[in-house]
C-alpha positions as CSV (number, residue, x, y, z in Angstrom):
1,X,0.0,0.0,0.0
2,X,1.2,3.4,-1.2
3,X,2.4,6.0,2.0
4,X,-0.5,8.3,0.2
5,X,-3.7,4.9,0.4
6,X,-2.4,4.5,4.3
7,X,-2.5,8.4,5.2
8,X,-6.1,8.1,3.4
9,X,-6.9,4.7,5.8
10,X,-5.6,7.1,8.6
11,X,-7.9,10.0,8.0
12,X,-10.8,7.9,7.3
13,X,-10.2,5.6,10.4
14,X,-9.7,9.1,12.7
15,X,-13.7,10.2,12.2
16,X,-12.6,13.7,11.0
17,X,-16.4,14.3,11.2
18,X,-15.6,14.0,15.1
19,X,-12.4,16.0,15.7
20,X,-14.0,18.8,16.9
21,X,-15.7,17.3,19.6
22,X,-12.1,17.1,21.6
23,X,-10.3,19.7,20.3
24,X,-13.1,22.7,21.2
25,X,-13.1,21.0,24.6
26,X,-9.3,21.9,25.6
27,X,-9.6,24.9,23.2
28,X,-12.6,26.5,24.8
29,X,-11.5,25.8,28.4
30,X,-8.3,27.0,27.4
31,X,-9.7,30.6,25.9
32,X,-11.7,31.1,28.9
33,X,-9.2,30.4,31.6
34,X,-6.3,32.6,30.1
35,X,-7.8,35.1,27.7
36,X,-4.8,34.7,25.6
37,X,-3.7,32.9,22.5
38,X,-0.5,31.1,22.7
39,X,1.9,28.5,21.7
40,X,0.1,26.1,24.7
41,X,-3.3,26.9,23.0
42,X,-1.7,26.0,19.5
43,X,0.1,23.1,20.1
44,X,-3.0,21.4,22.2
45,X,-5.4,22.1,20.0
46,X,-3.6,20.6,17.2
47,X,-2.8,17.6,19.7
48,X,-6.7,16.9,20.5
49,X,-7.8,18.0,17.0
50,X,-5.5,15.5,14.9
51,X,-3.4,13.3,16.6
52,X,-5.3,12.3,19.8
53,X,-8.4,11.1,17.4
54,X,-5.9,9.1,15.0
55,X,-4.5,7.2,18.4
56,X,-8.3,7.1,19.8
57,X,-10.0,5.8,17.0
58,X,-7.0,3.8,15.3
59,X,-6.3,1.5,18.5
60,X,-9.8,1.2,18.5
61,X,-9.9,0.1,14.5
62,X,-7.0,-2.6,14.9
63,X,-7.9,-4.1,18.3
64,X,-12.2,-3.9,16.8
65,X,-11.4,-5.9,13.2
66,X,-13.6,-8.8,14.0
67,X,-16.4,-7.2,15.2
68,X,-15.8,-4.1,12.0
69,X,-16.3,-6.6,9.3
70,X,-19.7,-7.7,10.5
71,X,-20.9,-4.6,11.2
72,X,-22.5,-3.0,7.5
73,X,-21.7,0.4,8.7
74,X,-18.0,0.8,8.9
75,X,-16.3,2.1,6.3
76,X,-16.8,5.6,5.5
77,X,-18.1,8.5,8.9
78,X,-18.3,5.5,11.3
79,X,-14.5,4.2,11.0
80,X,-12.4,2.3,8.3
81,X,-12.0,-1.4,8.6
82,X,-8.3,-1.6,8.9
83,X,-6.7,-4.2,6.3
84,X,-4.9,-6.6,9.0
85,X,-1.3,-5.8,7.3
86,X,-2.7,-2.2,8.5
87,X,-3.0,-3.2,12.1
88,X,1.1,-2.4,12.6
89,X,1.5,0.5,10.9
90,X,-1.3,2.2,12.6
91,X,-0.3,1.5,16.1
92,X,3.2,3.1,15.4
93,X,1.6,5.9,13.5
94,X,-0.8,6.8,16.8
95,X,2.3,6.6,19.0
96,X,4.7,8.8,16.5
97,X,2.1,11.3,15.7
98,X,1.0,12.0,19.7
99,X,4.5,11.8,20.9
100,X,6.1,15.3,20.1
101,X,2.7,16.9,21.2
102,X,2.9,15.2,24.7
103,X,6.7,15.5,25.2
104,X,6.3,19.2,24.6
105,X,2.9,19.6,26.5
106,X,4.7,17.3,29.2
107,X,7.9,19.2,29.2
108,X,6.1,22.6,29.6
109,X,3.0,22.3,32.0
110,X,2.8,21.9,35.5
111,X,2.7,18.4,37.1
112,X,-0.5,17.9,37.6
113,X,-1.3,18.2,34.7
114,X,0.9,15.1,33.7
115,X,-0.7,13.4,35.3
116,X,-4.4,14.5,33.7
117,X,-2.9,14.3,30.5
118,X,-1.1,10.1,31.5
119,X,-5.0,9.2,32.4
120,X,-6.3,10.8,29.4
121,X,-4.0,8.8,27.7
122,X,-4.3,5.8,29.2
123,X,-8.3,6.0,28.3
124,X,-7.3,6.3,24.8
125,X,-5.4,3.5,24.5
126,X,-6.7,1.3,27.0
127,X,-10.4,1.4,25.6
128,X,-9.9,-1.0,22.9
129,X,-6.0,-2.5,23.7
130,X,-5.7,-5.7,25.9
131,X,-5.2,-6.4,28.8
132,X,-8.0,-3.6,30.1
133,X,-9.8,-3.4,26.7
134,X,-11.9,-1.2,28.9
135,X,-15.0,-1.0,26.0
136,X,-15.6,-4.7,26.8
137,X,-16.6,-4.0,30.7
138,X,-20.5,-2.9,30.7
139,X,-20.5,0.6,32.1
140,X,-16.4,1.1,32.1
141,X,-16.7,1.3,28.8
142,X,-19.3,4.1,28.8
143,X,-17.0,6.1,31.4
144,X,-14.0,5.7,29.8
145,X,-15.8,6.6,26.6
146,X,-16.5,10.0,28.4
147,X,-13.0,10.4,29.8
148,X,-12.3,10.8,26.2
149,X,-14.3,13.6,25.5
150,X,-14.2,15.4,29.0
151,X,-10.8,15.3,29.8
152,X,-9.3,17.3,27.3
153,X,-10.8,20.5,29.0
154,X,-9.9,19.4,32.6
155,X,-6.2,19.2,31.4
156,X,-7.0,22.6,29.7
157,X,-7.9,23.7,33.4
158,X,-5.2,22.2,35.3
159,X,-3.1,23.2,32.4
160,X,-4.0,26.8,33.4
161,X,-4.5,26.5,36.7
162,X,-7.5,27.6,36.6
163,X,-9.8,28.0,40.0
164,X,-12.1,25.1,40.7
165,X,-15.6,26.5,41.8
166,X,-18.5,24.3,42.3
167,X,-20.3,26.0,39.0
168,X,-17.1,24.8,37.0
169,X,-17.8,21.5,38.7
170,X,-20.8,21.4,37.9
171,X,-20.2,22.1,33.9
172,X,-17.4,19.3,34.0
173,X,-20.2,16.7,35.4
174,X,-22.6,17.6,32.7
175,X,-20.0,17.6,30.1
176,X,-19.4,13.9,30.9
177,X,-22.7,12.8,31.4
178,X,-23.1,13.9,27.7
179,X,-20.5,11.5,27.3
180,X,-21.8,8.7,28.8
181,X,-25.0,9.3,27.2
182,X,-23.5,9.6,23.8
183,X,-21.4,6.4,24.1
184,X,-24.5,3.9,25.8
185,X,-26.5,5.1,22.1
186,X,-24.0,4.4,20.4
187,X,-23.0,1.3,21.3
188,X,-27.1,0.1,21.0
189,X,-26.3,0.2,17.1
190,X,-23.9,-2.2,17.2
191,X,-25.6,-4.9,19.7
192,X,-25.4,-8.1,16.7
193,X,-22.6,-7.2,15.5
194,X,-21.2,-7.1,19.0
195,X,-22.2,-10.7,20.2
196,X,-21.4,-12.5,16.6
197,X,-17.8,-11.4,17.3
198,X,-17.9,-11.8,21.0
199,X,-17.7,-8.5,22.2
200,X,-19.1,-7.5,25.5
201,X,-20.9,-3.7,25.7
202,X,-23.2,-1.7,28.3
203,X,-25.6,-2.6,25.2
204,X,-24.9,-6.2,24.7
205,X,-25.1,-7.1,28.7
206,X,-28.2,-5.1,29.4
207,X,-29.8,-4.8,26.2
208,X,-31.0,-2.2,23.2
209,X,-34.2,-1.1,25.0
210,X,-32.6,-0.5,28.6
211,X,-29.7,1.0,26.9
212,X,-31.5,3.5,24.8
213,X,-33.3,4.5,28.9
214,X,-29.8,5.0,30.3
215,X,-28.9,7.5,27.8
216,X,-32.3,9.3,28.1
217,X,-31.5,9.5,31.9
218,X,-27.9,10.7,31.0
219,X,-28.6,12.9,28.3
220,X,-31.5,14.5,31.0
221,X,-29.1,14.5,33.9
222,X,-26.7,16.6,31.8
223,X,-29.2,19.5,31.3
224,X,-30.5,19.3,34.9
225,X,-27.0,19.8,35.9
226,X,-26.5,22.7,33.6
227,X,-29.8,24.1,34.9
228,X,-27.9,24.5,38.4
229,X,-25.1,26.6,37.0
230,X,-24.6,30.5,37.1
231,X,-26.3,32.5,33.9
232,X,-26.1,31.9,31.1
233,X,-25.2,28.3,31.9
234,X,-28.6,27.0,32.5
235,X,-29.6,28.1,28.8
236,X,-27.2,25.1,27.7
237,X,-29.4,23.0,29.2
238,X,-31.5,23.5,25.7
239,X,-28.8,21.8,24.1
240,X,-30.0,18.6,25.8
241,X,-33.5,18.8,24.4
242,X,-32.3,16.9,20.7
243,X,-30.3,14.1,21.8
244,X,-33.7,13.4,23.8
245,X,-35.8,13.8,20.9
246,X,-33.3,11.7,18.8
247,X,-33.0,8.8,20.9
248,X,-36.4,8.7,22.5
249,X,-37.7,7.0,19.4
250,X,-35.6,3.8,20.4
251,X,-36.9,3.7,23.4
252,X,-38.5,0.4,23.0
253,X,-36.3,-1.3,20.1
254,X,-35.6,-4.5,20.3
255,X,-31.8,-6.3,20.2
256,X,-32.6,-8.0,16.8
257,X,-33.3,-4.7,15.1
258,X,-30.7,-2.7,17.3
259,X,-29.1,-1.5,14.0
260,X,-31.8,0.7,13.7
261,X,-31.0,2.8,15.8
262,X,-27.6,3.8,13.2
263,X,-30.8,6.1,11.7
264,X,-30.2,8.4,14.8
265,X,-26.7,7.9,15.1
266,X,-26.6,9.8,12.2
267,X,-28.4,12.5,13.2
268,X,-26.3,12.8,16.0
269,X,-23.6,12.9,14.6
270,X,-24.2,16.3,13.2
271,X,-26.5,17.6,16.5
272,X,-22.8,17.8,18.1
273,X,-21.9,20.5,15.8
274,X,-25.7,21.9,16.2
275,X,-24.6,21.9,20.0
276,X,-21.3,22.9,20.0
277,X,-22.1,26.1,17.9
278,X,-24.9,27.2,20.9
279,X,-21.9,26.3,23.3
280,X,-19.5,28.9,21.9
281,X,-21.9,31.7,21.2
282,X,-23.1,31.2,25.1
283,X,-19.5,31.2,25.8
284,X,-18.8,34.2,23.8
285,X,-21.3,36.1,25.7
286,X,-20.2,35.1,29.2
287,X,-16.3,36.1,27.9
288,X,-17.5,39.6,26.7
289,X,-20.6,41.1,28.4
290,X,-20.7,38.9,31.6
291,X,-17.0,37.8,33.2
């Protein structure tokens, strides 16, 4: 395969479609703790934008194969299926891409956040990689799922060192109930697909229908909790309102027609860019008129 087919198999396997939802994360916390546009905003942006996605979802693709080539919606937004002579390649290409971007981001924060940034890491990789292959442990896998999505903004914090209140607490919890939420759906999609390649999930031990009721009660936790922040944080508690109207319809599904729910995958796919615009203009108008 030529350097140019693999770097295309890397892109493809990364869910570009999904970078932004952990580079805005560090970027935004970032902004709003310093004010200031830097080299440390630069170079961990790019890290959580680019190479942090090719590590997450790569590992995931190599260490997923057998459960990717039964399932009829890989290959294009949803993830490549890696070609096994792929497998090698991609591992070293996550570790060579992410390790300038962590010695420097190492080399130049504060120790706690080294340690923020090792456990973000360690979700990445440990997700899908043996011997924890976390996404195999009903509701580990949901959290660590999360971890993936929230913790880019806490290491933007501790990165800062920013002040901890209970209102920025507060944002952080809801921020990774989303998470949780987001991952439980997801994985109700992939429920056959799962078990014909012996994969355990939140979504293969409990089931599609219960599944689909977590995330409800995830995705409505997340806006309660954003309902008990400082204005104009309660207003982002709007943001819940579509993920409940696009999963509630799967309420009820059953595990044989669990792939149905891919229909609202979709749709999700894109209300994260739907929410993540009303995020930044609520966040522009805290920045300017309100803090």
């Amino acid at each position: 395969m030529t350097p140019l087919r693999f770097a295309h198999q890397l892109f493809v396997s990364s869910r570009p479609v999904s970078w932004i939802n952990t580079a805005f994360p560090f970027a935004a916390a970032y902004l709003l703790s310093t004010r200031e546009v830097d080299v440390f905003l630069v170079v961990g942006t790019i890290f959580f934008l680019i190479p942090y996605n090719v590590a997450m979802y790569g590992i995931n693709d190599v260490f997923d194969y057998e459960s990717d080539l039964r399932n009829p919606r890989k290959g294009g937004a949803h993830g490549a299926i890696l070609e096994k002579s792929l497998h090698a390649p991609t591992l070293w290409a996550s570790g060579v891409l992410c390790a300038p971007f962590v010695v420097f981001l190492v080399i130049s924060g504060p120790p706690l956040s080294w340690v923020v940034l090792t456990l973000s890491l360690v979700a990445v990789v440990f997700y899908s990689a043996p011997p924890l292959r976390l996404k195999e442990r009903p509701f580990a896998d949901s959290v660590t799922s999360s971890i993936h999505f929230f913790s880019p903004a806490v290491y933007a914090l501790v990165l800062t060192g920013a002040t901890w209140t209970p209102q920025l607490a507060l944002i952080i919890v809801a921020f990774a109930l989303w998470g949780v939420a987001s991952h439980a759906f997801g994985a109700v999609q992939d429920v056959v697909a799962d078990r014909e390649a012996g994969i355990s999930s939140i979504a293969t031990a409990r089931g599609a229908a219960w599944t689909v009721r977590f995330s409800l009660v995830a995705y409505a936790a997340a806006g309660l909790a954003m309902l008990a922040t400082t204005w104009p944080g309660p207003l982002a508690a709007i943001v819940a309102l579509p993920y409940l109207a696009t999963v509630w319809p799967y309420r009820s599904v059953s595990d044989a027609e669990a792939a149905t729910a891919t229909r609202g995958w979709d749709r999700f796919l894109w209300l994260n860019q739907f929410a993540g615009f009303v995020v930044t203009l609520l966040m522009i108008w805290w920045g300017l008129f309100l803090s």
